[in-house]
VOLOKOL-632076 format. One record per residue (C-alpha): y, x, z; residue in one letter. Coordinates in steps of 0.5 Angstrom, whole numbers, plus 500, padded with zeros to 3 digits. Example, Ala and Ser with C-alpha at 12.3 -4.5 7.8 and 13.67 -1.06 7.14 Angstrom:
2
<rec Y="491" X="525" Z="516" resn="a"/>
<rec Y="498" X="527" Z="514" resn="s"/>
***
This chain:
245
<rec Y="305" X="142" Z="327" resn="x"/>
<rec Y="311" X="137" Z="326" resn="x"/>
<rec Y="306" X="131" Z="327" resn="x"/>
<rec Y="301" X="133" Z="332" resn="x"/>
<rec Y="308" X="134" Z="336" resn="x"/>
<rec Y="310" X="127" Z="335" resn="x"/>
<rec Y="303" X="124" Z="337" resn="x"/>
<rec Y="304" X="128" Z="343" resn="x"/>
<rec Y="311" X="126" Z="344" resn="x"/>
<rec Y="308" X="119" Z="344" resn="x"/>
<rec Y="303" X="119" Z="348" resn="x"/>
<rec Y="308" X="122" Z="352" resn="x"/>
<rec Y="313" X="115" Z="352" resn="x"/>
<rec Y="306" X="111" Z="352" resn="x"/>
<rec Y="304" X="114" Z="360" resn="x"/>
<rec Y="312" X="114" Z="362" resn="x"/>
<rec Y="313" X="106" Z="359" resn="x"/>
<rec Y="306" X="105" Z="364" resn="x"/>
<rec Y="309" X="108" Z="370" resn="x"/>
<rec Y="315" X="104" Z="369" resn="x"/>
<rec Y="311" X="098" Z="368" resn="x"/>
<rec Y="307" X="099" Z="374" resn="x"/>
<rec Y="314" X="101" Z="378" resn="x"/>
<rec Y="317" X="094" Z="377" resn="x"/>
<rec Y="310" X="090" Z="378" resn="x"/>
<rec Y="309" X="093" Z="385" resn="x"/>
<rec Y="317" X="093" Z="386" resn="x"/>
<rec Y="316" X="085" Z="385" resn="x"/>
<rec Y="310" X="085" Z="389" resn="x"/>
<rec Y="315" X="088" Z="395" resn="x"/>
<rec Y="320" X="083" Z="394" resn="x"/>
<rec Y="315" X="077" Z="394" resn="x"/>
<rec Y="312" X="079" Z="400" resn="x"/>
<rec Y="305" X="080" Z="396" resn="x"/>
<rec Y="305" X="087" Z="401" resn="x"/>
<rec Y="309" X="085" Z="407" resn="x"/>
<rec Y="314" X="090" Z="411" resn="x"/>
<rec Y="309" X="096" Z="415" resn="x"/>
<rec Y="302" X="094" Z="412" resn="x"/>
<rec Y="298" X="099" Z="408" resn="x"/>
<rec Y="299" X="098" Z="400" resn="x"/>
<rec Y="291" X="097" Z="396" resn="x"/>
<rec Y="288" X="103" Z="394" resn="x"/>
<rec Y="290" X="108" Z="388" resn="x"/>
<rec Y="284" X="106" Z="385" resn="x"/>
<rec Y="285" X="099" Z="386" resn="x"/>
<rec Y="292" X="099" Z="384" resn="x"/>
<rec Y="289" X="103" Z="379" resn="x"/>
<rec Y="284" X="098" Z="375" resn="x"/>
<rec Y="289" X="091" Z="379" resn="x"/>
<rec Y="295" X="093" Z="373" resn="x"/>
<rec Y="289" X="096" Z="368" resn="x"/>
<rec Y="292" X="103" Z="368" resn="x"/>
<rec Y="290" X="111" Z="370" resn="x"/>
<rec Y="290" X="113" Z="378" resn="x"/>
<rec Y="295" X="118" Z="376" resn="x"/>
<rec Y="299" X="113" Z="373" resn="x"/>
<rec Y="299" X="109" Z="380" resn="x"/>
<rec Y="300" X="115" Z="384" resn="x"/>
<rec Y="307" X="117" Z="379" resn="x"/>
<rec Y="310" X="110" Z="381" resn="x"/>
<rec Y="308" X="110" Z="387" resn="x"/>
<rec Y="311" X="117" Z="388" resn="x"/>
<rec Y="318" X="114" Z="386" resn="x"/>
<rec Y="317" X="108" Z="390" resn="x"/>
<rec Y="317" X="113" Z="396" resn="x"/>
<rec Y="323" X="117" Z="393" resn="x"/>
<rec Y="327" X="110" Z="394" resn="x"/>
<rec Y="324" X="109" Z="401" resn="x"/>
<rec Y="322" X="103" Z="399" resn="x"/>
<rec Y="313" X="106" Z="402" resn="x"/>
<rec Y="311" X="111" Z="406" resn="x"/>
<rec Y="307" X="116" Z="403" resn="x"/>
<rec Y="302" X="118" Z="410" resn="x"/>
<rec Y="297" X="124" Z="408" resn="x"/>
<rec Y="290" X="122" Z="410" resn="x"/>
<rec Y="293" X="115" Z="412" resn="x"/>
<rec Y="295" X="111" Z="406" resn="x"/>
<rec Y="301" X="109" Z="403" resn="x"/>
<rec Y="305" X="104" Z="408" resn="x"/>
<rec Y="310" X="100" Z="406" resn="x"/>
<rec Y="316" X="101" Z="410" resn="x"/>
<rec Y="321" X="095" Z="412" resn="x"/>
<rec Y="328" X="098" Z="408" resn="x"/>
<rec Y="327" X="091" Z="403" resn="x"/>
<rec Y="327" X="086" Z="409" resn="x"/>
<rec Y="333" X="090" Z="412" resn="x"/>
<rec Y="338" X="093" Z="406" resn="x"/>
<rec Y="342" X="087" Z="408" resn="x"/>
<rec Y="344" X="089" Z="415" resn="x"/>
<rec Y="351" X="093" Z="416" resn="x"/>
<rec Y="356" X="094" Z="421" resn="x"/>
<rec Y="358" X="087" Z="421" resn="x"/>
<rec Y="350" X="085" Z="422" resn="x"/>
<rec Y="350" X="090" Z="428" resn="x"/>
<rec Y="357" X="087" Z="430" resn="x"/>
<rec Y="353" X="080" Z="431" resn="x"/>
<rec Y="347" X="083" Z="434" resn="x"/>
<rec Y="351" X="085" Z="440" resn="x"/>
<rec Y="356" X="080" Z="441" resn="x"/>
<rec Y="353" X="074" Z="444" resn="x"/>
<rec Y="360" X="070" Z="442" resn="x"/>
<rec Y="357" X="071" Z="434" resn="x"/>
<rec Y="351" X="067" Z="436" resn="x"/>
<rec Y="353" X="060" Z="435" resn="x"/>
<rec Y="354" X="064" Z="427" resn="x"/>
<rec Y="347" X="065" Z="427" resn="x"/>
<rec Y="345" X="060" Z="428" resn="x"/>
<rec Y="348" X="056" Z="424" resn="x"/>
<rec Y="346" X="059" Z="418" resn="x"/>
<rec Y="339" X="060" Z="420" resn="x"/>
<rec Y="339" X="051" Z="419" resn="x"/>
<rec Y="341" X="052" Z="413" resn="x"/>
<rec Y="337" X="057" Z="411" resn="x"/>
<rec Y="330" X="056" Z="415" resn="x"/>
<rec Y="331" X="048" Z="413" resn="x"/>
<rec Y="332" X="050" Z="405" resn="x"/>
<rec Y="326" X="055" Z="406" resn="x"/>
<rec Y="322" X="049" Z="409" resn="x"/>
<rec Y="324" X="045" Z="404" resn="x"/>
<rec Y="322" X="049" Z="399" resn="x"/>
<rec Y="316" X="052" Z="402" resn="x"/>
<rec Y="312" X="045" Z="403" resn="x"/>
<rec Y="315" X="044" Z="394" resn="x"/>
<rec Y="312" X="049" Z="391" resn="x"/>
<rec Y="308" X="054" Z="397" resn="x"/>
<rec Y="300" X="056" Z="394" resn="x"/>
<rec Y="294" X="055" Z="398" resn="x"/>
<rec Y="294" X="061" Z="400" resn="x"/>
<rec Y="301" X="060" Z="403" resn="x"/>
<rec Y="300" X="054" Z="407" resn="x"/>
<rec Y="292" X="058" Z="410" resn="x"/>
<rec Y="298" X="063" Z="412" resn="x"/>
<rec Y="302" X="058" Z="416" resn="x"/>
<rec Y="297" X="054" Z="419" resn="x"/>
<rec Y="293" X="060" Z="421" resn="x"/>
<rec Y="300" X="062" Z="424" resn="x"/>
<rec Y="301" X="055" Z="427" resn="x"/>
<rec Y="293" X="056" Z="430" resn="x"/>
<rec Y="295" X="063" Z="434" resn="x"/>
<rec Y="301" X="060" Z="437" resn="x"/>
<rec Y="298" X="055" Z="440" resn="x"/>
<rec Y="293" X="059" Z="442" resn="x"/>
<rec Y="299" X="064" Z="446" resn="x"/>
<rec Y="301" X="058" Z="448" resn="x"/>
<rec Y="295" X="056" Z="452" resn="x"/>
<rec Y="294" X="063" Z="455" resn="x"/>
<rec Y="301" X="062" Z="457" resn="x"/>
<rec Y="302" X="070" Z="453" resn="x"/>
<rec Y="310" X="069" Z="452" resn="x"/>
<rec Y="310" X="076" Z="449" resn="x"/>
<rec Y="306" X="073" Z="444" resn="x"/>
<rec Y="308" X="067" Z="442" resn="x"/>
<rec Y="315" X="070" Z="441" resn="x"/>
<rec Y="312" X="074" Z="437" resn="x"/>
<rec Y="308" X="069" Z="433" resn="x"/>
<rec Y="314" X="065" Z="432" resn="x"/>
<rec Y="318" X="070" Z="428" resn="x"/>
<rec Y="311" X="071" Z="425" resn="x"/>
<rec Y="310" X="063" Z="423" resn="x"/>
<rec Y="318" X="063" Z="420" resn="x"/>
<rec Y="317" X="068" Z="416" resn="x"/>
<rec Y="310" X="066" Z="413" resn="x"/>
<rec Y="315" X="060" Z="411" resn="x"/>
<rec Y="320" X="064" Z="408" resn="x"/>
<rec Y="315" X="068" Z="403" resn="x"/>
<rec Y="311" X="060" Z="402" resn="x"/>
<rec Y="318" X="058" Z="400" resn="x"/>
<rec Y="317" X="063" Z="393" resn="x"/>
<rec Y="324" X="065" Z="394" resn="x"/>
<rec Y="325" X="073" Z="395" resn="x"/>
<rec Y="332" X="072" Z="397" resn="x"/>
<rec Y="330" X="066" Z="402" resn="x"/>
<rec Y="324" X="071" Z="406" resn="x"/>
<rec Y="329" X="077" Z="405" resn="x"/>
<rec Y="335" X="073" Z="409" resn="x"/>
<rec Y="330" X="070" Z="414" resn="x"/>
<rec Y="328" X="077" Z="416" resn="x"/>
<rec Y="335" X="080" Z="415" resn="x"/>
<rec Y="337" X="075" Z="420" resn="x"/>
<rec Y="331" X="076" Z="424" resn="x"/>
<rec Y="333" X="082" Z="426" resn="x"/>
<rec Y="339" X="081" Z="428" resn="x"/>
<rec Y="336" X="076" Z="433" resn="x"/>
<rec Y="332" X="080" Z="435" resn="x"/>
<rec Y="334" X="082" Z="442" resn="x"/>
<rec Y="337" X="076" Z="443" resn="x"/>
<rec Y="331" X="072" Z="442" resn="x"/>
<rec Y="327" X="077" Z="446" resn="x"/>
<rec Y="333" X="075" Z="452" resn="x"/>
<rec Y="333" X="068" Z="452" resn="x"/>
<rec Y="327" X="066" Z="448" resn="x"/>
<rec Y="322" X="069" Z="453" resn="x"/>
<rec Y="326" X="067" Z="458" resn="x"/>
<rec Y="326" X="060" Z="457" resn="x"/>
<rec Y="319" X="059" Z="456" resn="x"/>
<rec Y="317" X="063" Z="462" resn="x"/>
<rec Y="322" X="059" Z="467" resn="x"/>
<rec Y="321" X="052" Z="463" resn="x"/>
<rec Y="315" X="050" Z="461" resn="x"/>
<rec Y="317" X="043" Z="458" resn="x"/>
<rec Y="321" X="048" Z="453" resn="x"/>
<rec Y="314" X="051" Z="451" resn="x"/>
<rec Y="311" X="044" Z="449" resn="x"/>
<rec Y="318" X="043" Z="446" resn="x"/>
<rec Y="318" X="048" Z="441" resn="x"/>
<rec Y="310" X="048" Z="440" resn="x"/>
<rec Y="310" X="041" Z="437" resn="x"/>
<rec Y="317" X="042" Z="434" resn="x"/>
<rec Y="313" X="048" Z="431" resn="x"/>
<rec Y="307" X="043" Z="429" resn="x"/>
<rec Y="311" X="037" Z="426" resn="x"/>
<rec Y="315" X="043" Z="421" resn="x"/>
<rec Y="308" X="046" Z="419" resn="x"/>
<rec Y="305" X="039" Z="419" resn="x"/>
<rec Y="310" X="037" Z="414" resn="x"/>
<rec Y="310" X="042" Z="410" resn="x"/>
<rec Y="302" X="042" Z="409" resn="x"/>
<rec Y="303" X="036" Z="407" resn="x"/>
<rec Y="308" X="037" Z="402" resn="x"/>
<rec Y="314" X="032" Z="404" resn="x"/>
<rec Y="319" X="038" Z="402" resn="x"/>
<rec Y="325" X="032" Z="406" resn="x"/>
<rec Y="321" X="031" Z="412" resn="x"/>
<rec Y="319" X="038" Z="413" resn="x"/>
<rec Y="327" X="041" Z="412" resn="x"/>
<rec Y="329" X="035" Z="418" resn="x"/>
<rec Y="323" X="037" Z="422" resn="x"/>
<rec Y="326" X="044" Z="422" resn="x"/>
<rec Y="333" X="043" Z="422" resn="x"/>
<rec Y="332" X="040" Z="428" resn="x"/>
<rec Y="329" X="045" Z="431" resn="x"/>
<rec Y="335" X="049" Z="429" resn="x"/>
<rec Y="339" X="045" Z="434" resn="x"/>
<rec Y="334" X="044" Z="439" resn="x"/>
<rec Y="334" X="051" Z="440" resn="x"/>
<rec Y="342" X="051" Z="440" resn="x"/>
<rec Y="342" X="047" Z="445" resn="x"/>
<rec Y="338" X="050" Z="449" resn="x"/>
<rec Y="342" X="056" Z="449" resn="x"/>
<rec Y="348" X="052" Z="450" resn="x"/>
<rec Y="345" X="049" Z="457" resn="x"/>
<rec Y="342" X="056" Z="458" resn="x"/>
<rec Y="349" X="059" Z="458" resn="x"/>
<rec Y="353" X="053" Z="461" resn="x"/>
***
């Protein structure tokens, strides 16, 4: 009895080993932007032969996950994965930013560090499949720009930095990048779109600017593409300046 007790025991530990197992691996695949904020995880069963282990399994470490908030169990839908880890690092103090125009320039200054870093890193180590990422989402803003859609080129253009930071295969860089993004959010919706629509020359401007950061990147001269993007940073600066000025 003792030893069927023990075999039970064991395979008791065995099944909770691979769930955690299977937690940390998803968790991994959150944090490097494998399973982007607010798509639709694979299936059970995917999941399931993907990491070699029962659908029960995966839906346990699945369930813990939710209990964390960090997916969203829908039932009949699938399994989302929600944008907690893109904004775990907002707080009174990020809100206080977001809604003061004067904490702008703050910013904005730090998006030249990060984004000129994740730039660099980005055309130093980024996979095939990253820079397919970032030329797919360079090919869409031009062509937003061409059908003078400012709606979506701003939207693509968030899209394409943060296809940048998830290249550049650093968690922390893409979790900043979307933090700050959020805090941008409204005042980029505000001036941005503002300045594309009253300037066309501005467009032009950010599109090649756009271009010559992808380019380099794409290229992988890790030097150039953090200047190209760095001067895009302050171009964008300035422009808020004249803009306000």
């Amino acid at each position: 009895m003792l030893r069927a007790s023990q075999t039970g025991w064991a395979r008791e530990g065995e099944v909770v080993g691979q769930v955690k197992s299977v937690t940390s691996k998803l968790e991994e695949a959150l944090l490097e932007g494998t399973f982007p904020a607010n798509s639709k995880l694979p299936s059970e069963r995917e999941l399931a032969e993907r990491y070699g282990v029962s659908r029960n399994t995966v839906r346990e470490a699945i369930q813990q996950l939710g209990a964390r908030g960090l997916v969203r169990i829908r039932p009949r839908s699938g399994v989302f994965v929600s944008d907690q880890l893109r904004t775990g690092a907002t707080s009174p103090w990020g809100q206080l930013i977001a809604d003061s125009p004067a904490r702008r320039e703050d910013i904005l200054e730090f998006r030249r560090v990060l984004e000129g870093a994740t730039a660099y890193f980005a055309a130093l180590r980024g996979t095939d499949d990253d820079l397919e990422r970032i030329r797919g989402a360079m090919a869409r803003l031009d062509q937003a720009r061409r059908d003078s859609n400012h709606a979506a080129e701003s939207r693509i253009d968030v899209e394409l930095h943060e296809a940048i930071a998830q290249a550049s295969g650093n968690s922390m860089f893409l979790h900043l990048h979307s933090s700050v993004t959020k805090m941008m959010r409204e005042h980029i919706i505000r001036n941005v779109d503002g300045l594309r629509e009253l300037n066309q020359s501005v467009s032009e401007i950010l599109a090649w600017q756009h271009r010559t950061v992808c380019d380099a990147i794409c290229a992988r001269r890790p030097e150039e593409a953090r200047t190209a993007m760095q001067t895009h940073i302050d171009y964008v600066r300035s422009r808020f300046d004249a803009d306000e000025g």
